[in-house]
Backbone as CSV, one residue per row, in Angstrom:
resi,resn,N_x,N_y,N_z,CA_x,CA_y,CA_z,C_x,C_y,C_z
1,UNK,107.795,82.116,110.803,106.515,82.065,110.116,106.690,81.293,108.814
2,UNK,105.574,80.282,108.626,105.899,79.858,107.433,105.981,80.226,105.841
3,UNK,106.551,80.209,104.970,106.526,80.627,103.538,105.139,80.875,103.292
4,UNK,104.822,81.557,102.347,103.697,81.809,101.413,103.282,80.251,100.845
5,UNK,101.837,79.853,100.524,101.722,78.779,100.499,100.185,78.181,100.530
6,UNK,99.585,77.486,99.681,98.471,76.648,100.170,98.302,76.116,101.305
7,UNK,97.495,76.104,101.817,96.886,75.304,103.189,95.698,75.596,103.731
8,UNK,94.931,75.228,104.209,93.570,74.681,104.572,93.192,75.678,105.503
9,UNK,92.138,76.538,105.597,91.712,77.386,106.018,91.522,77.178,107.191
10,UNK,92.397,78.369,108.404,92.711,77.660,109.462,91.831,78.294,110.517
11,UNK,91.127,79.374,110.157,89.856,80.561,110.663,88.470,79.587,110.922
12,UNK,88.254,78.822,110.553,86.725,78.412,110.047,85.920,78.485,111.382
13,UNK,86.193,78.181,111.909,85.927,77.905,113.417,86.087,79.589,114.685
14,UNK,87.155,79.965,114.477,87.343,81.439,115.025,86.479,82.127,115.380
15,UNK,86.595,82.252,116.625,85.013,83.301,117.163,83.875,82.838,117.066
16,UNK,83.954,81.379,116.492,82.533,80.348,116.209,81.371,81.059,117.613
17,UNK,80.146,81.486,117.229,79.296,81.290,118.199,79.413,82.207,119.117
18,UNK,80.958,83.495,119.255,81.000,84.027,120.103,81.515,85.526,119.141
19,UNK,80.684,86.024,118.394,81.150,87.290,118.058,80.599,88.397,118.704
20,UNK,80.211,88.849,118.073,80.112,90.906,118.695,78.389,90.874,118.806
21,UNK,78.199,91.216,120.335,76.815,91.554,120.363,76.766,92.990,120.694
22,UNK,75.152,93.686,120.514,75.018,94.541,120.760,73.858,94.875,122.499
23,UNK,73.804,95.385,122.548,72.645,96.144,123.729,72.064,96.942,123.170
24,UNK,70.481,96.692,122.879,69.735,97.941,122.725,69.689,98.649,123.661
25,UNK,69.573,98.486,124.637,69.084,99.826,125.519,70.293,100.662,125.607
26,UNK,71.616,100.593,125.698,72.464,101.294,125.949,73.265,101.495,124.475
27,UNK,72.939,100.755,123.619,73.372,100.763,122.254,75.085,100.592,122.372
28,UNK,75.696,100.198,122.791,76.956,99.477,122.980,77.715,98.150,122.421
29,UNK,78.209,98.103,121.593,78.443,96.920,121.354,79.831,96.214,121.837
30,UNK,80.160,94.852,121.745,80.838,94.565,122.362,81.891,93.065,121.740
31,UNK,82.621,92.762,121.358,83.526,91.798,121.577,83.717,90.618,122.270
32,UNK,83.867,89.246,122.158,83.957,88.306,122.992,84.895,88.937,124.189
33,UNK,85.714,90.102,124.154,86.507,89.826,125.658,85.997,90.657,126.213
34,UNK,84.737,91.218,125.800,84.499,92.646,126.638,84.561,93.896,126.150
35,UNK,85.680,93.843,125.107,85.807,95.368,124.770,85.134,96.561,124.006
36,UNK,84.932,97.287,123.940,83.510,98.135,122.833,83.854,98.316,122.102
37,UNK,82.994,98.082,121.136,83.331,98.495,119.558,82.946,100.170,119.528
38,UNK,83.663,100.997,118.847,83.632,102.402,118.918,83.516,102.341,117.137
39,UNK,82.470,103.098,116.402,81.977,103.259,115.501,82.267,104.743,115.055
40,UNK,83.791,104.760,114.341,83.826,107.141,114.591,82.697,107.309,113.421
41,UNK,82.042,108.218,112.861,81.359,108.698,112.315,82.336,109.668,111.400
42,UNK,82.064,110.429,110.355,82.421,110.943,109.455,82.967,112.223,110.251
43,UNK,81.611,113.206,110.324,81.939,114.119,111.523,82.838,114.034,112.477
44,UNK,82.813,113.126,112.734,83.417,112.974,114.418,85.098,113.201,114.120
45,UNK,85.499,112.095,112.814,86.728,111.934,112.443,87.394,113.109,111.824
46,UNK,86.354,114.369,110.737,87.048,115.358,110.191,86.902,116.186,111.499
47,UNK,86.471,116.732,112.371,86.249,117.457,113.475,87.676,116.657,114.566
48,UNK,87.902,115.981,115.070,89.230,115.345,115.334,90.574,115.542,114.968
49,UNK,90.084,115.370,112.824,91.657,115.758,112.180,92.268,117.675,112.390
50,UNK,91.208,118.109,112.680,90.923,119.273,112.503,91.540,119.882,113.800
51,UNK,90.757,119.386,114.883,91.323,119.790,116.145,93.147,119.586,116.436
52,UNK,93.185,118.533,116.430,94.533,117.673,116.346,95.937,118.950,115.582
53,UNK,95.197,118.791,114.668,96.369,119.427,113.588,96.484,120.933,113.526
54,UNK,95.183,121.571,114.307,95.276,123.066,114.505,96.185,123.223,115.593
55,UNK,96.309,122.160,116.751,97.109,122.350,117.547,98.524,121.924,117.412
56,UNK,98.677,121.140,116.195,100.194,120.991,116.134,99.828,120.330,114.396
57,UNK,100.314,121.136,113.685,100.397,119.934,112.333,101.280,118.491,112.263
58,UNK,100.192,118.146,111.753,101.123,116.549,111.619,100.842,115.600,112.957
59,UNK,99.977,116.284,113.926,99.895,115.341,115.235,98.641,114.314,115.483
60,UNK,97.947,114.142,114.098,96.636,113.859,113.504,97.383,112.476,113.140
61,UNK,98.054,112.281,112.242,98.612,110.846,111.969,99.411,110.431,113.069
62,UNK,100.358,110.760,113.400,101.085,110.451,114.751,100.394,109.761,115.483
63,UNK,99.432,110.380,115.700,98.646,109.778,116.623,97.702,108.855,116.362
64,UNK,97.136,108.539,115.420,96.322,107.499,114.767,97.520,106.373,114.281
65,UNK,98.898,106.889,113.943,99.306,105.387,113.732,99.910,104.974,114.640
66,UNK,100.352,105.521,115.534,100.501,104.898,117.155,99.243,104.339,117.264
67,UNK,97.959,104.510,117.996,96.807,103.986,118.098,97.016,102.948,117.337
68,UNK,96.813,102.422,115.773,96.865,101.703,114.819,98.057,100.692,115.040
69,UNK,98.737,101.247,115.315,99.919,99.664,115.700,99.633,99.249,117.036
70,UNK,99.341,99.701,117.837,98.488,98.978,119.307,97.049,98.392,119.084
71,UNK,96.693,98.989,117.801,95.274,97.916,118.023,95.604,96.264,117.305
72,UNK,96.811,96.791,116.329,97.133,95.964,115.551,97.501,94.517,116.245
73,UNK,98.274,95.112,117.183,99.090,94.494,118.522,97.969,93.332,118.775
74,UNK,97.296,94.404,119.740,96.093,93.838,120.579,95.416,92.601,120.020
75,UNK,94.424,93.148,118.352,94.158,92.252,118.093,94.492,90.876,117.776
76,UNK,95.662,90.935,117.181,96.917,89.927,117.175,97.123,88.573,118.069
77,UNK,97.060,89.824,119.203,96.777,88.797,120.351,95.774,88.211,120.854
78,UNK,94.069,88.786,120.685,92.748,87.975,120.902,92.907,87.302,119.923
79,UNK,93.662,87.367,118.556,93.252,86.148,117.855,94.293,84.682,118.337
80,UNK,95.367,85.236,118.408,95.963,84.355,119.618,95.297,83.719,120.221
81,UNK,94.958,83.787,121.482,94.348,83.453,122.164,92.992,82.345,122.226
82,UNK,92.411,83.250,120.688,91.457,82.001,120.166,91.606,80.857,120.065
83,UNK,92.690,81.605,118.787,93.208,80.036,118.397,93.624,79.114,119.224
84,UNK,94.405,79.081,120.503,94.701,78.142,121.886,93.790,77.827,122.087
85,UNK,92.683,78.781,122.142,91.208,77.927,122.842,90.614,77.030,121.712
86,UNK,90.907,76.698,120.497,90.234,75.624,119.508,91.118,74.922,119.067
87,UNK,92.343,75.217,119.776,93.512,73.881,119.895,94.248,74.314,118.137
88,UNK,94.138,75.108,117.392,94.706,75.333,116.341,96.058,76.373,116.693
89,UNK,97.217,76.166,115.633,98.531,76.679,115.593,98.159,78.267,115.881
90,UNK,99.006,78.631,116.149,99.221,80.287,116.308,99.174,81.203,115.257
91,UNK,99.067,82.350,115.473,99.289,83.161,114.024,100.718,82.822,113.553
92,UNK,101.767,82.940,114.862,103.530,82.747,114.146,103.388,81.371,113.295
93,UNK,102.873,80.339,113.084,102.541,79.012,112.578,101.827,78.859,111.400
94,UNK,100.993,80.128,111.170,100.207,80.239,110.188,100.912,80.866,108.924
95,UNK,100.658,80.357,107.601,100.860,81.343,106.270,100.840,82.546,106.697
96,UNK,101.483,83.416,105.922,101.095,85.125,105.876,100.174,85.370,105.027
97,UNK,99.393,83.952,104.118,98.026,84.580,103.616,97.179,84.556,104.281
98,UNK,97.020,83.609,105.049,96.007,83.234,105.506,95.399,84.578,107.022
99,UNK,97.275,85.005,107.453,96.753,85.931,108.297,96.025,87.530,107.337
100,UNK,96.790,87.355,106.776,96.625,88.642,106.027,94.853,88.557,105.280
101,UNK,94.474,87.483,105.548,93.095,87.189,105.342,92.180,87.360,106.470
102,UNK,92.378,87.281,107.753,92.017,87.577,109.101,92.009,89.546,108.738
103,UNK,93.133,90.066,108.515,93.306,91.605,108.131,92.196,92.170,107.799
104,UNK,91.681,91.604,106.451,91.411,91.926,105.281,90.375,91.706,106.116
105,UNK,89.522,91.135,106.646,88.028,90.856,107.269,87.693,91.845,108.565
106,UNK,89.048,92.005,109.276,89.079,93.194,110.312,88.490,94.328,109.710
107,UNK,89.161,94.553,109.004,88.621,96.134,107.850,87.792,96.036,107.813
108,UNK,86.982,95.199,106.641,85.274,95.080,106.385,84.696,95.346,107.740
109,UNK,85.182,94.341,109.306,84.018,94.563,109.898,84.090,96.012,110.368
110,UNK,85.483,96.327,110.803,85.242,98.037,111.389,85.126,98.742,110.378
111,UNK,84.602,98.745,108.870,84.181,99.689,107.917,84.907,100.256,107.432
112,UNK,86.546,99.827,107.827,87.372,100.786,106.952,87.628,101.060,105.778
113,UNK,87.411,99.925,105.087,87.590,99.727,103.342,87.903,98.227,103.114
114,UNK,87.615,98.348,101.812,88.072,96.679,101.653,89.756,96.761,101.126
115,UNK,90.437,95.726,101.463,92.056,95.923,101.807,92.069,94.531,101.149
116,UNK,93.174,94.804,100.071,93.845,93.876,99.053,94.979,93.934,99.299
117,UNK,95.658,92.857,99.997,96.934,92.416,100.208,97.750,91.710,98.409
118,UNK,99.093,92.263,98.815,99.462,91.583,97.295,101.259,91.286,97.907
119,UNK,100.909,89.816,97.929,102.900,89.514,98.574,103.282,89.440,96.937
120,UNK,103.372,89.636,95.817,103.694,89.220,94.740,105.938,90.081,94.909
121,UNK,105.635,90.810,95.971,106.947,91.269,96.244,107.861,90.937,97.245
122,UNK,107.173,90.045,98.000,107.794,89.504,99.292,108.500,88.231,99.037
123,UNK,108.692,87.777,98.492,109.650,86.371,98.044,111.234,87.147,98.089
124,UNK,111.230,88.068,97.169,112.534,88.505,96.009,112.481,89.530,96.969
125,UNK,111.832,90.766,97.064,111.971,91.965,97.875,111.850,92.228,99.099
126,UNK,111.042,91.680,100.016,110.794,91.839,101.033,109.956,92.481,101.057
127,UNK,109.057,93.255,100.342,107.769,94.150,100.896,106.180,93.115,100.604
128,UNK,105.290,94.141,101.859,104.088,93.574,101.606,103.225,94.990,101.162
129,UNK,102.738,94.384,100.361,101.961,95.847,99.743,100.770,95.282,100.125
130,UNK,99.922,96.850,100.462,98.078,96.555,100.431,97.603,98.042,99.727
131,UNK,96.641,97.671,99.108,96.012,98.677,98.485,94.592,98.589,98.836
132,UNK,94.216,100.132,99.948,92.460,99.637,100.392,91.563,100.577,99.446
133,UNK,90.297,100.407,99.091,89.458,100.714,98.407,88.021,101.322,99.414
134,UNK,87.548,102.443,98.798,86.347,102.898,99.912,87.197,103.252,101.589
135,UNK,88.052,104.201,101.153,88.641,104.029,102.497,87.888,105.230,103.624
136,UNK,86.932,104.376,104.789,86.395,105.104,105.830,86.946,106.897,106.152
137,UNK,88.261,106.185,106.156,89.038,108.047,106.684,88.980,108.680,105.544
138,UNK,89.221,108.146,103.996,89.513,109.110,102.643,87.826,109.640,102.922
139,UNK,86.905,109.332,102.996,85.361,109.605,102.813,84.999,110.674,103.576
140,UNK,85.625,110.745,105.098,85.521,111.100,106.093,86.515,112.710,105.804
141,UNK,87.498,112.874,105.135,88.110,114.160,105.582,88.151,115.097,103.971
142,UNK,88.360,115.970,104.115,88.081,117.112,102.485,89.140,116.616,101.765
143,UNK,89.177,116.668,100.750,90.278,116.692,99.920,91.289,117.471,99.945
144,UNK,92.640,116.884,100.248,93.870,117.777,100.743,95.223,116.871,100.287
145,UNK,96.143,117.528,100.584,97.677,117.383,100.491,97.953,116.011,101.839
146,UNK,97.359,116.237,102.519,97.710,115.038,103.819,97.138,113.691,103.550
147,UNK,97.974,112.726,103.460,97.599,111.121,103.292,96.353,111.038,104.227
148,UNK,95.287,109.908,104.469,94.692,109.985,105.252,94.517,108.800,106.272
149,UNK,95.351,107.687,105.869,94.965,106.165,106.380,96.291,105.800,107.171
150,UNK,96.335,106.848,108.364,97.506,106.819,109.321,97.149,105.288,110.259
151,UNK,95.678,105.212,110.482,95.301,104.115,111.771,95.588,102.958,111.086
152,UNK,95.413,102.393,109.641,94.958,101.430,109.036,96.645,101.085,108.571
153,UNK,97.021,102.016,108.467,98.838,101.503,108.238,99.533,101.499,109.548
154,UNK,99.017,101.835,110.778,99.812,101.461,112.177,99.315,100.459,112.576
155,UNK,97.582,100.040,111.777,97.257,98.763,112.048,98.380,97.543,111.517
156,UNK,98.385,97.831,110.304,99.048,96.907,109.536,100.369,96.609,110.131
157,UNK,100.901,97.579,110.562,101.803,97.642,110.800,102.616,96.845,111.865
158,UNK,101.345,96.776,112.818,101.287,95.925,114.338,100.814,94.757,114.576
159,UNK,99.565,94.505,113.137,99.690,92.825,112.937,100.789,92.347,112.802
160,UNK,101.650,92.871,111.656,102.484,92.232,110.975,103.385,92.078,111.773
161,UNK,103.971,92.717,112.802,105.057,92.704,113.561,104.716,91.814,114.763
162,UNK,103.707,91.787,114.763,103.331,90.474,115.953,103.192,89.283,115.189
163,UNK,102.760,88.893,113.939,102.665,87.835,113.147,104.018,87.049,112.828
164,UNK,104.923,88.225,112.270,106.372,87.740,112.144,107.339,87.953,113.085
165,UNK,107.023,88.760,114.058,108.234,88.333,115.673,109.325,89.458,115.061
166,UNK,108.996,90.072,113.980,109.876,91.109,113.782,109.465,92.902,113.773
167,UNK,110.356,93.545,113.756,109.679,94.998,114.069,109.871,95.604,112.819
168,UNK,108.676,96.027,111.893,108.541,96.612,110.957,108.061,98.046,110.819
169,UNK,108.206,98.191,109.684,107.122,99.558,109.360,106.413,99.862,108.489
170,UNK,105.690,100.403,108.322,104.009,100.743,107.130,103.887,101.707,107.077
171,UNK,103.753,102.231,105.950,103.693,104.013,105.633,102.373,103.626,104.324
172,UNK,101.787,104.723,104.077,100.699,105.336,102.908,101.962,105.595,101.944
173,UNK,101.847,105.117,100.799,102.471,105.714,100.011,101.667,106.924,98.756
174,UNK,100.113,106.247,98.809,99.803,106.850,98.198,98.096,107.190,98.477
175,UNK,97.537,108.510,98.442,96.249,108.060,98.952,94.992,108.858,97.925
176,UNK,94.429,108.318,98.168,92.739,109.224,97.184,93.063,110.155,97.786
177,UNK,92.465,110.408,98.499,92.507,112.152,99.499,93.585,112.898,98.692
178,UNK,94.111,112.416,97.932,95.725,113.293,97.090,95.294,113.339,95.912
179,UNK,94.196,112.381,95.461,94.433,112.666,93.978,95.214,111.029,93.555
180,UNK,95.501,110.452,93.942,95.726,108.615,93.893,94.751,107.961,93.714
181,UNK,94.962,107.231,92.533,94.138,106.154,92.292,93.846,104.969,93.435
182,UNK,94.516,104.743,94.491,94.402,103.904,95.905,94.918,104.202,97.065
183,UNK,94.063,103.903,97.708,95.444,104.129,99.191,96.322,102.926,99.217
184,UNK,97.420,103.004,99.310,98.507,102.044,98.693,99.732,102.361,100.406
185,UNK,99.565,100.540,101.110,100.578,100.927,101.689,101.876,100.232,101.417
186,UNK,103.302,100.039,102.347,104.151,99.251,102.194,104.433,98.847,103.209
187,UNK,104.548,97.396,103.647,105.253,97.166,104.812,106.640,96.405,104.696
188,UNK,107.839,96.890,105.274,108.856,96.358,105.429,109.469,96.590,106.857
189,UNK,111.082,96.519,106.513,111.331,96.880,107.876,112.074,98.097,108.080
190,UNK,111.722,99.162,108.477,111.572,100.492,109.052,112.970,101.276,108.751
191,UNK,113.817,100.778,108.861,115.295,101.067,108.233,114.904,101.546,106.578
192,UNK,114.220,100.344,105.919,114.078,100.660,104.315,113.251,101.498,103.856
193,UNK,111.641,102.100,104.784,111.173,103.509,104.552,111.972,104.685,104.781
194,UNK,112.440,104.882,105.759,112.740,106.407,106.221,113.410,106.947,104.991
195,UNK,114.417,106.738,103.815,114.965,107.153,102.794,113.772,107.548,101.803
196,UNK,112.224,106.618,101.926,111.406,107.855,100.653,110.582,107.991,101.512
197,UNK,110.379,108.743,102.719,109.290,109.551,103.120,109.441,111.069,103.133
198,UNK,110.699,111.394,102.355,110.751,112.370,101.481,109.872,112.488,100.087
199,UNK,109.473,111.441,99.795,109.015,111.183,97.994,107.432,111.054,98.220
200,UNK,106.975,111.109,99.748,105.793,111.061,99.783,105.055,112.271,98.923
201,UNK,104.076,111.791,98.618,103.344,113.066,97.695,103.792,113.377,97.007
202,UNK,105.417,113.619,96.232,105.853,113.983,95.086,105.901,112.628,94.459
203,UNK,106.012,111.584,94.500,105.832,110.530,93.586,104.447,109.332,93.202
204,UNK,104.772,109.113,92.274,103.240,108.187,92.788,103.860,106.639,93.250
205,UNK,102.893,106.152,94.274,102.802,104.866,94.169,103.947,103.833,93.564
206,UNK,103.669,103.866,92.917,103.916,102.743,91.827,106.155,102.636,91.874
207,UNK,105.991,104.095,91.878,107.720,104.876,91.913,108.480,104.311,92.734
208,UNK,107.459,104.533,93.776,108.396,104.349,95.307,108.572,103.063,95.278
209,UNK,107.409,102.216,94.981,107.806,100.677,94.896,108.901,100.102,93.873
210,UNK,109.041,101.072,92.535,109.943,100.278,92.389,111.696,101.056,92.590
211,UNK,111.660,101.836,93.488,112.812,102.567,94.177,112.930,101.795,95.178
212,UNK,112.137,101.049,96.129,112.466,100.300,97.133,112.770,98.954,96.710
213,UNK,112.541,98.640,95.109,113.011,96.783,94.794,114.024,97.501,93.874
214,UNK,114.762,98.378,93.608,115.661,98.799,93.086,116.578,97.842,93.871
């Protein structure tokens, strides 16, 4: 993948003419390949975390960031695919801003929050930090001790690892739902989390990042 870098906006065209319609009568919406857009509702999502975790704690994220790195996957790959069909380079070919700008627009459209990517650490350190704002799931569940943006960091998680051909990992380091000023994730590679997902919730943010460019 190429360095961080200026270059000419390589989206403009993407999905030109063929985005997401709906059906009134069946109220369904849908994707250029077919697939439905599923809209969770507030309810739907705290009634879910709820079920999930009465039956096993902790099986509420598990399972949303599995989900979240397969959609990550997936999408990865319809944008793939696009791009072949308008004769433009691949995501592996593209900047990591420019994908990470494709990201950042995913969110907005499925409502998750708006998501600020910041490589200002990826040159020297290796991490990609995002910090999302208005986050769909923080809105959606009570205020508690449990991070809440398990889907949106297995998302991240599964772009990125299809973007760069390498296998990473993305954790919440820090979330509103806690009492955090952002939901704040990290992506690196999976070896370099597992040592502070002990420090989750006892540290803020800011700590862990600079324990991991330590």
């Amino acid at each position: 993948m190429p360095p961080p870098g200026d270059s000419k906006p390589p989206f403009g065209r993407l999905f030109d003419g063929r985005g997401s319609s709906l059906d009134p009568a069946s109220g369904v919406a849908v994707v250029p390949d077919g697939s439905r857009i599923v809209f969770a509702a507030a309810p739907f999502l705290w009634a879910t975390y709820c079920v999930f975790n009465a039956d096993k704690p902790g099986s509420w994220s598990a399972l949303f960031h599995a989900g979240g790195v397969a959609a990550g996957q997936s999408f990865a790959s319809s944008v793939d695919r696009e791009l072949s069909r308008l004769g433009q380079p691949v995501l592996t070919d593209q900047p990591l801003e420019a994908c990470l700008t494709l990201a950042v627009r995913h969110f907005a459209t499925q409502g998750w929050g708006v998501l600020a990517p910041d490589l200002s650490d990826a040159p020297e350190h290796g991490l990609v930090i995002a910090r999302l704002r208005h986050s769909s799931f923080v809105a959606a569940l009570e205020p508690g001790e449990d991070f809440a943006d398990a889907l949106p960091a297995g998302f991240l998680q599964g772009f990125l690892e299809y973007v760069s051909g390498q296998p990473l990992g993305c954790i919440e380091i820090g979330c509103v739902r806690a009492g955090a000023p952002h939901c704040t994730f990290v992506i690196t590679s999976a070896e370099r989390l597992d040592p502070i997902r002990p420090l989750l919730g006892l540290k803020a943010a800011d700590e862990i990042i600079a324990i991991l460019k330590a």
